[in-house]
Backbone as numpy.savetxt, mean C-alpha at the origin, in Angstrom:
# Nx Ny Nz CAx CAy CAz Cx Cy Cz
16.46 -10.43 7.74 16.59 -11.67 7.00 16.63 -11.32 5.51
17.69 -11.75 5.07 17.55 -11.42 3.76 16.59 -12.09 2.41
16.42 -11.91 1.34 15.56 -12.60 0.35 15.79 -14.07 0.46
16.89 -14.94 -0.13 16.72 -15.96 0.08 16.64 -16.86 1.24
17.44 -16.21 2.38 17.02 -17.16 3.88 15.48 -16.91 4.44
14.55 -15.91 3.87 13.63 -16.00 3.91 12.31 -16.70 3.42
12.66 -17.11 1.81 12.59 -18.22 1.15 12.58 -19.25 1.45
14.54 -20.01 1.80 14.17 -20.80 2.19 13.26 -21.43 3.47
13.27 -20.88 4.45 13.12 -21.11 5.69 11.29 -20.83 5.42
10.75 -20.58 4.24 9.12 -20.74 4.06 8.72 -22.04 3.40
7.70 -22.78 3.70 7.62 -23.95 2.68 6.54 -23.59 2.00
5.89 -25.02 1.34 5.02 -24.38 0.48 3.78 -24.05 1.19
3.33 -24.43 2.04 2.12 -24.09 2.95 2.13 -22.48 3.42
3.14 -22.29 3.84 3.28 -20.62 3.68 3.42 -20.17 2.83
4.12 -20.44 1.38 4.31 -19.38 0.30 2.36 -19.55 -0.07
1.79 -20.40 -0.31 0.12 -20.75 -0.19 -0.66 -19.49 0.54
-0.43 -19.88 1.61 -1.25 -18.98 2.25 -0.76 -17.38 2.45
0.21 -16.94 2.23 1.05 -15.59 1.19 0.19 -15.19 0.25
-0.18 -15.84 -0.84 -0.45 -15.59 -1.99 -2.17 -15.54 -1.68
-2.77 -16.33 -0.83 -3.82 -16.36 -0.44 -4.57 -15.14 0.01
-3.47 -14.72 1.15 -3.76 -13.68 1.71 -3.88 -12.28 0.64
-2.69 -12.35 0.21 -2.83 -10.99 -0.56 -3.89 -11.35 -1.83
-4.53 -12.33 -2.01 -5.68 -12.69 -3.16 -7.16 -11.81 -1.94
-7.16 -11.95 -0.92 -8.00 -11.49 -0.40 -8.11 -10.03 0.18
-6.47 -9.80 0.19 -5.98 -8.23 0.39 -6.67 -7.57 -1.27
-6.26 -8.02 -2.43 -7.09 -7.94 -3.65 -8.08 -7.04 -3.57
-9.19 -8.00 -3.10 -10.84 -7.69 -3.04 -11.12 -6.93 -2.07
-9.79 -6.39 -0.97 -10.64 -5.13 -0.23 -9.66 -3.97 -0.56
-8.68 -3.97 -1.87 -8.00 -2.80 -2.46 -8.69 -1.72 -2.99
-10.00 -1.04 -2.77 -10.59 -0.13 -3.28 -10.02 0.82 -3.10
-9.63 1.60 -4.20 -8.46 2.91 -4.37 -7.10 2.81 -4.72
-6.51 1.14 -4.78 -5.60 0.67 -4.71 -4.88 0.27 -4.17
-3.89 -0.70 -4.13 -3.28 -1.28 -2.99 -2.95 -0.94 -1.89
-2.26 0.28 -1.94 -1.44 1.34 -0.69 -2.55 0.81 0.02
-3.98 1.09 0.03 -5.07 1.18 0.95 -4.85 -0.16 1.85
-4.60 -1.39 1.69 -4.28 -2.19 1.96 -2.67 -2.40 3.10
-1.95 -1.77 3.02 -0.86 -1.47 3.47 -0.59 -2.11 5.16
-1.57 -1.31 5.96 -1.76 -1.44 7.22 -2.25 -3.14 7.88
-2.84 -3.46 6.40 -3.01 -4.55 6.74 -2.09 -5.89 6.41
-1.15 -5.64 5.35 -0.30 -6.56 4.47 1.41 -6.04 6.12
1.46 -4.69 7.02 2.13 -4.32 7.44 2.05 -5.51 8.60
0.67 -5.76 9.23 0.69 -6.58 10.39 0.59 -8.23 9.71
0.48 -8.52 9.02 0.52 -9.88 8.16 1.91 -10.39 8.29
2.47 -8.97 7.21 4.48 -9.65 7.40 5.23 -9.31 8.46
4.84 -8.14 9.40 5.54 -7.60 10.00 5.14 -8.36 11.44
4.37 -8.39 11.66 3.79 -8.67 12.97 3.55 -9.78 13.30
3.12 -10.66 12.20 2.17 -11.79 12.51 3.58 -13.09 12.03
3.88 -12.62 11.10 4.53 -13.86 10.77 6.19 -13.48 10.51
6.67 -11.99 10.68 8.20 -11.60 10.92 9.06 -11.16 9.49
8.44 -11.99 8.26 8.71 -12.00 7.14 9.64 -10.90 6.90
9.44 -9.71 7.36 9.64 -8.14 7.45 9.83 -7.58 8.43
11.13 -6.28 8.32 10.92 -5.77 9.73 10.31 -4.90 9.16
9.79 -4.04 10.54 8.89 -2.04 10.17 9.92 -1.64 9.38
11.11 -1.32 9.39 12.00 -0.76 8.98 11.97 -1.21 7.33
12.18 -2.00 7.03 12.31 -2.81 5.79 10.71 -2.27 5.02
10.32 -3.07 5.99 8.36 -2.78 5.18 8.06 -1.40 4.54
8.52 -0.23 5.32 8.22 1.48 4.83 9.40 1.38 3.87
10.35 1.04 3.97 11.56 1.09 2.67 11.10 0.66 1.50
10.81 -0.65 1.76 9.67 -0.99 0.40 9.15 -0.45 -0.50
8.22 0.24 0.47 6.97 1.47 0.25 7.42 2.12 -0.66
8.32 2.96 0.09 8.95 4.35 -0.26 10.04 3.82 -1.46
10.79 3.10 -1.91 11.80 2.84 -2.70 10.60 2.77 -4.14
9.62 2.09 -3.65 8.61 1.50 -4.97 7.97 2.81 -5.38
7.67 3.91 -4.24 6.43 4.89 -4.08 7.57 6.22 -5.43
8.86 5.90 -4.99 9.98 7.33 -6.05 10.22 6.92 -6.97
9.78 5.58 -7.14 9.74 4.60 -8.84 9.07 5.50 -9.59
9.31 5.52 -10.62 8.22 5.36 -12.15 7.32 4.45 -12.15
6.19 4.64 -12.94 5.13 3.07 -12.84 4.41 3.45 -11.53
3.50 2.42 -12.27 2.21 2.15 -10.89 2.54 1.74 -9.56
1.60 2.30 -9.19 1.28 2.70 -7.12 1.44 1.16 -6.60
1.13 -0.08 -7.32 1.09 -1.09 -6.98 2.83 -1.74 -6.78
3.34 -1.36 -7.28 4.88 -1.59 -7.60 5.31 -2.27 -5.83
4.70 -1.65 -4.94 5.13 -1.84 -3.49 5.09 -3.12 -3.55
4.05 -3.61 -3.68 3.70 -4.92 -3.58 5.12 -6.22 -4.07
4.89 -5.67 -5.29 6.88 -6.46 -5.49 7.72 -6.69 -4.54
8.08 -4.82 -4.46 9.27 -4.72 -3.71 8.75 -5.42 -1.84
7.99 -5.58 -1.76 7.51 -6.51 -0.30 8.21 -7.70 -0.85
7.59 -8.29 -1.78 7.40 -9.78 -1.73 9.19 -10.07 -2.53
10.17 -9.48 -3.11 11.08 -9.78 -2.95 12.18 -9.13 -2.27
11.93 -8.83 -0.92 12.59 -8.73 -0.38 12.20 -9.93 0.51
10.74 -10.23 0.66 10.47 -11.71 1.11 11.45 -13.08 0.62
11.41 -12.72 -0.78 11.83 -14.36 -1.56 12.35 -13.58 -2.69
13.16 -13.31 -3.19 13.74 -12.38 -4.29 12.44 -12.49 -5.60
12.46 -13.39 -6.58 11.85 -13.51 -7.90 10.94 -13.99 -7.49
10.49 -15.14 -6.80 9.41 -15.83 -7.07 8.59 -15.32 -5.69
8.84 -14.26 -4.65 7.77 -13.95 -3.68 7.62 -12.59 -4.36
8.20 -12.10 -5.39 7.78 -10.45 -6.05 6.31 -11.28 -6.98
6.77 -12.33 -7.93 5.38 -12.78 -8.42 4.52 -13.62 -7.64
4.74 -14.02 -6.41 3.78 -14.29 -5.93 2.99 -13.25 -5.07
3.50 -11.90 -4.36 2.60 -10.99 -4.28 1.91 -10.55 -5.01
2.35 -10.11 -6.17 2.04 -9.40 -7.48 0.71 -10.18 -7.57
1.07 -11.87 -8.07 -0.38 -12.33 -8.68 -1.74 -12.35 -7.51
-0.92 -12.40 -6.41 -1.93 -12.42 -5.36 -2.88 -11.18 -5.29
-2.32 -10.07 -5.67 -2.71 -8.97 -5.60 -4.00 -8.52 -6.57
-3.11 -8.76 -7.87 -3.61 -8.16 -8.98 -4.74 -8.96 -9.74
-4.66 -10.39 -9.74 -5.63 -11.69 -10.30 -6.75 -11.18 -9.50
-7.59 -11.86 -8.54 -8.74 -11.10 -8.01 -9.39 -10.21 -8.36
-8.66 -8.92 -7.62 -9.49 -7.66 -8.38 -9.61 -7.38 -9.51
-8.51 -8.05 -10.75 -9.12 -7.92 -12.24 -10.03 -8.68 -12.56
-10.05 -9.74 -12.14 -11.20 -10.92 -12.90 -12.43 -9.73 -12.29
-12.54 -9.38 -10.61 -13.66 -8.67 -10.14 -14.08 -7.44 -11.16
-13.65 -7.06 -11.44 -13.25 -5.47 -12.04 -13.95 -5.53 -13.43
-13.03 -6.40 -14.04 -13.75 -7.12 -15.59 -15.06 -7.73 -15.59
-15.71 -8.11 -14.45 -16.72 -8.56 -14.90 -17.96 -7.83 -13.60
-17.48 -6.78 -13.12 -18.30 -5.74 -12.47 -19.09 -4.57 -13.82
-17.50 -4.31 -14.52 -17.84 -3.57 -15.69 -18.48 -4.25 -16.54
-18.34 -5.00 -16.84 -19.73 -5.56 -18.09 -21.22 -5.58 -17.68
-21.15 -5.80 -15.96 -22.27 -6.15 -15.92 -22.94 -4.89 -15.20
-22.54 -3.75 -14.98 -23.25 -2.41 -14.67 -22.64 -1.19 -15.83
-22.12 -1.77 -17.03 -21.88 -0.99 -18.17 -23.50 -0.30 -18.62
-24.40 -1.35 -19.20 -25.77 -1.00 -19.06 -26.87 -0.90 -18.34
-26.53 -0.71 -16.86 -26.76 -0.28 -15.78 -26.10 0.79 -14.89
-25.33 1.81 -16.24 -25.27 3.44 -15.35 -26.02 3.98 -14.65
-26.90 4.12 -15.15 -27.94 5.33 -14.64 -28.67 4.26 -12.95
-28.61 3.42 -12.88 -29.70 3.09 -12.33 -29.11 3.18 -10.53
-30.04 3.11 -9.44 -30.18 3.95 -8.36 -28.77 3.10 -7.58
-28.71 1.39 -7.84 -28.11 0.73 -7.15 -26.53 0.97 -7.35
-26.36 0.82 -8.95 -24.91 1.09 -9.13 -24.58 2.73 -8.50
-25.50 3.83 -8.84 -24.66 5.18 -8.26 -24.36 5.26 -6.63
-25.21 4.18 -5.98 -25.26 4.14 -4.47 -23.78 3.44 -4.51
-23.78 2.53 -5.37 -22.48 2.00 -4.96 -20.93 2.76 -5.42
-21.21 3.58 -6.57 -19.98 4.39 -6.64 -19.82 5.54 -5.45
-20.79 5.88 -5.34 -20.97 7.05 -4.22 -21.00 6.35 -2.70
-20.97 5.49 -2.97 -20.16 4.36 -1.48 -18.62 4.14 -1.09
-18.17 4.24 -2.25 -16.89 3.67 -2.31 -15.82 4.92 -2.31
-16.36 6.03 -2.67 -15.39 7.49 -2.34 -15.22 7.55 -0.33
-16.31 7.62 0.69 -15.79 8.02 1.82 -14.92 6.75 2.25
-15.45 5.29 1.76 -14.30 4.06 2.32 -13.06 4.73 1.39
-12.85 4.94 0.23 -11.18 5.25 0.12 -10.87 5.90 0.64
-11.23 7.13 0.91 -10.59 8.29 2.02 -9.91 7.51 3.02
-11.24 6.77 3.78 -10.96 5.87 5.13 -9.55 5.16 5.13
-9.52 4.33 4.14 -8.60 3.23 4.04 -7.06 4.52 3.98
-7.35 5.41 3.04 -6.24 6.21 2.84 -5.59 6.23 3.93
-6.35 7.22 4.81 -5.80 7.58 5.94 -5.62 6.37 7.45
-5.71 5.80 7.02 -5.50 4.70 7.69 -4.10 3.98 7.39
-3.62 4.24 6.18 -2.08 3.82 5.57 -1.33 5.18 5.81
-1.84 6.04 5.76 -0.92 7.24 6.08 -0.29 6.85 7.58
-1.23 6.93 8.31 -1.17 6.59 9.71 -0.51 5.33 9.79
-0.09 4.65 9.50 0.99 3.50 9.50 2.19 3.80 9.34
2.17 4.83 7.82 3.59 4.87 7.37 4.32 6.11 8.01
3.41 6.99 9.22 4.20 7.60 9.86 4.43 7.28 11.07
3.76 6.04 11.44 4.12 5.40 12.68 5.68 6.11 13.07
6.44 5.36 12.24 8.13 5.40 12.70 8.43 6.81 13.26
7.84 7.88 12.55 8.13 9.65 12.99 7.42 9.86 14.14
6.33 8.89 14.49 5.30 9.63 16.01 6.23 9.73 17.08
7.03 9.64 17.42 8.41 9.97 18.49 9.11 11.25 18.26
9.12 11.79 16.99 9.96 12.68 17.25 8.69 13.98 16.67
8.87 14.95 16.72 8.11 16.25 17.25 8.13 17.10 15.85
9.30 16.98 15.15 9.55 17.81 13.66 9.29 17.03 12.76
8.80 15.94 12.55 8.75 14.82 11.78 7.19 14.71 11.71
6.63 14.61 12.84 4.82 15.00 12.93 4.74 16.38 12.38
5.07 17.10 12.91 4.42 18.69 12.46 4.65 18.50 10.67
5.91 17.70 10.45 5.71 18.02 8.78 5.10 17.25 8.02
4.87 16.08 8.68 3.31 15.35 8.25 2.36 16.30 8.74
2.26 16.61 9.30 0.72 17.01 9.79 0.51 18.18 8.82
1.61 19.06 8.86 1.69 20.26 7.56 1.51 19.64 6.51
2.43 18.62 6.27 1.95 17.98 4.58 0.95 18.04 4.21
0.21 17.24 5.44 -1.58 16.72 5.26 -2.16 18.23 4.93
-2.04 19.05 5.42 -3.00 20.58 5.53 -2.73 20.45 4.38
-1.23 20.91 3.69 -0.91 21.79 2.51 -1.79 20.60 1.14
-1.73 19.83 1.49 -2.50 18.63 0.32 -3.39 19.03 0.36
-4.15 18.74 0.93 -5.93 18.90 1.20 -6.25 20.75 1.08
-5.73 21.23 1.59 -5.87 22.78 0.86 -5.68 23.88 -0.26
-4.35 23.03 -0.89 -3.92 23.74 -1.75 -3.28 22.64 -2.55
-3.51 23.09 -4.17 -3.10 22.25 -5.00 -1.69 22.50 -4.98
-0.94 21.70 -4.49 0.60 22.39 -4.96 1.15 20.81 -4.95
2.11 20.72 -6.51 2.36 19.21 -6.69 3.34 18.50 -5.50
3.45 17.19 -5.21 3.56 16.66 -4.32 4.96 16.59 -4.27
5.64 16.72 -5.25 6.94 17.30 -5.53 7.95 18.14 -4.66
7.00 19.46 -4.50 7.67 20.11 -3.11 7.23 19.63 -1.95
6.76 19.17 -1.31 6.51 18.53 -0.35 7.48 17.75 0.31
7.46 16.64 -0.80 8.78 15.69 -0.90 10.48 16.21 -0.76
10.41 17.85 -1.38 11.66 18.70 -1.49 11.96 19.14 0.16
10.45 19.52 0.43 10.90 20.27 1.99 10.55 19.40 2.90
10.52 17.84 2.79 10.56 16.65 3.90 12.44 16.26 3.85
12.30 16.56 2.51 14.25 16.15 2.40 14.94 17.38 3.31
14.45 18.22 2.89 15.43 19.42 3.10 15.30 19.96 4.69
14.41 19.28 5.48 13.60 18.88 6.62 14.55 18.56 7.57
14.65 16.58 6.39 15.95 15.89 7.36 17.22 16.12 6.96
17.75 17.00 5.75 19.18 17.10 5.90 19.71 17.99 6.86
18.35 18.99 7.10 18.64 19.57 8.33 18.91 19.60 9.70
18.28 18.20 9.77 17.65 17.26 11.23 16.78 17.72 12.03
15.88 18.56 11.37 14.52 18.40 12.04 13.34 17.69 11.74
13.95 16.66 11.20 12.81 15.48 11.17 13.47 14.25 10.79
């Protein structure tokens, strides 16, 4: 479905509860949106059609080889939903929330560094991002779990990340050079 027959065919009770949703996708973005992914994937994809799988990882990935911030996906979802006005209505859904949260978390444990509650809570929030991480990884290779060269070079990716600093750059070089080959 393209941007505007998708549009039209939403009224305002859905573009509402769109914007709703991702206001509450917001407040569980710890690490940033991507983390959210798996869940914004079964929302449009699953639940209400908005999106196919196919479309949804294009998104991703078209926003992810952008310039600019990690959040950018979020746009490219919401206008391919509704061209202009479902890119700002993800966007604000997204981003309003966790700043007002954010802005007024920091003021109010700025002079409360040191103390036992806030470090419990930063030192809380590192193993949930991992979690959430890999939990969007695992989505966005859904589409490759069928074929056999396509896992092994995720699964290699994953090693070579987590073991060795080497920029994400080649990675990306030998996933291309992967499929121009057609083993993945």
């Amino acid at each position: 479905m393209n941007p505007t027959a998708a549009a039209a065919a939403m009224g305002w009770l859905d573009w509402a509860q769109l914007v709703a949703h991702f206001m509450m996708l917001s407040l569980l973005s710890i690490g940033g949106a991507i983390v959210t992914a798996p869940e914004m994937h079964r929302y449009l994809v699953r639940e209400h059609g908005y999106l196919s799988s196919a479309d949804f990882s294009q998104c991703i990935a078209l926003a992810q080889a952008a310039p600019g911030p990690n959040v950018l996906f979020v746009a490219a979802l919401g206008w391919q939903i509704g061209g202009a006005f479902g890119a700002v209505a993800t966007m604000a859904g997204i981003l309003l929330p966790s700043s007002v949260l954010t802005l007024a978390l920091e003021r109010w444990s700025s002079s409360r560094r040191d103390s036992r509650e806030v470090r419990a809570f930063t030192g809380g929030l590192a193993p949930l991002t991992v979690a959430l991480l890999l939990s969007t990884g695992w989505l966005l290779a859904e589409p490759a779990q069928a074929h056999l060269g396509a896992m092994a070079l995720v699964a290699g990716s994953a090693f070579v990340s987590w073991r060795f600093r080497l920029s994400p750059l080649w990675l990306i070089a030998a996933g291309a050079l992967a499929g121009m080959l057609g083993l993945a």
